[in-house]
Phi, psi and omega in degrees: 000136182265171197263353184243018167298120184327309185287344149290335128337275189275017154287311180307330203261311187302321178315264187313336181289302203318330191300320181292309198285327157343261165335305180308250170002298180291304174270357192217016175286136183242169171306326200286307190319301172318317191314297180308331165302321163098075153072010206239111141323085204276356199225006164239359149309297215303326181276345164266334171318298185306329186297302164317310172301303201295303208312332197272334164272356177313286187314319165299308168313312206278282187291345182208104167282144203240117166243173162225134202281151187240144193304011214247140199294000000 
């Protein structure tokens, strides 16, 4: 796995927001917030959604490596 493989990147960006809105959701949610939601945790769905992504794009990177070919046969 390269470390500027695109997709590690966006595993990596996806990772840290979701980790955040995680954190966000779970601690700083107040009630007045749910209300306006109609009751649904929008930012700790939303951060376990990301989380699950970066993991999948993690995996992806990790099970199918991006080579590039050299000229040697």
């Amino acid at each position: 796995m390269r470390l500027f493989d695109l997709r590690v990147i966006i595993a990596f960006l996806f990772g840290l927001y979701g980790v955040v809105l995680v954190v966000v959701g779970l601690g700083f949610t107040s009630e007045d917030d749910l209300r306006k939601a109609e009751g649904v945790n929008i930012n700790l769905w939303a951060g376990i959604a990301m989380v699950v992504l970066a993991a999948v794009f993690a995996a992806w990177a990790t099970l199918r490596p991006q080579f590039a070919k050299t000229g040697k046969g």
